[in-house]
N, C-alpha and C positions, 0 to 999 in steps of 0.2 A: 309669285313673280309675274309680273305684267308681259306681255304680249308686244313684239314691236308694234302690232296695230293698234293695241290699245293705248299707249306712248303717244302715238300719234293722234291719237284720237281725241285723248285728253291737251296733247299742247293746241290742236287746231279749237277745240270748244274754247281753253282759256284766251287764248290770242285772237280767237276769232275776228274780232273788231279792228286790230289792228293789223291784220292781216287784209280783209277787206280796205280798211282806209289804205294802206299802203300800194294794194291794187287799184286802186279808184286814183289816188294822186298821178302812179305812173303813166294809168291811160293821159289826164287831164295833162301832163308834161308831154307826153308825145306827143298830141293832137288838141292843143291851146285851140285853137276850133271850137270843138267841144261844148269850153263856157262861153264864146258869144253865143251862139248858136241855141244850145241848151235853156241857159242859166242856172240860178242855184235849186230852181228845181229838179233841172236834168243832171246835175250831181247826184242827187239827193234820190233819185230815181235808179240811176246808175249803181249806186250803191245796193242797193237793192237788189240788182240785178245778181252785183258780185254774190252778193249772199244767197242765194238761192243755187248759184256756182257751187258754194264753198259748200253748203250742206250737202248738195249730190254729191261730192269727192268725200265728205265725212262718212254720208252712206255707204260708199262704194270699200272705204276703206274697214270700214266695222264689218262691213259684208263676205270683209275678203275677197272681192270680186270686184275687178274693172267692168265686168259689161254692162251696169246700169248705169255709170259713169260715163260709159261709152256712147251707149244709145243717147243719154241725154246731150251732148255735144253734137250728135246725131242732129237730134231734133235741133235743138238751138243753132247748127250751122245751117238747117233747111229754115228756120222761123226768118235769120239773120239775111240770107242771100234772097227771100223769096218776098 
């Protein structure tokens, strides 16, 4: 029998991309900004970002532990504000 984490684990690897695209649209709708400002390579960039998000939450979650998950929003709120 499978694990809730591993459940989860496995739907975020298959879905991965369209999870990511789906977060990337939502910012790009809040804040139309964005693509003047960006363009299609600060999607494209953007995207990127989510995914390296999305895999620190897949580690954290196979780890069974929030604290690497943690620390890294850590750092990313210190990278983000500073």
């Amino acid at each position: 029998m499978s694990t809730p984490q591993a459940l989860v684990h496995q739907a975020l690897q298959t879905h991965r991309a369209l999870l990511v695209d789906w977060v990337v649209d939502l910012m790009y709708e809040k804040h139309p900004e964005l693509q003047s400002s960006f363009g299609p390579h600060g999607r494209t960039s953007c995207s990127e970002d989510v995914s390296y998000h999305v895999d620190f939450l897949i580690a954290a979650i196979i780890g069974e532990s929030a604290d690497p998950f943690v620390e890294y929003c850590r750092w990313l709120n210190n990278v983000l504000l500073n």
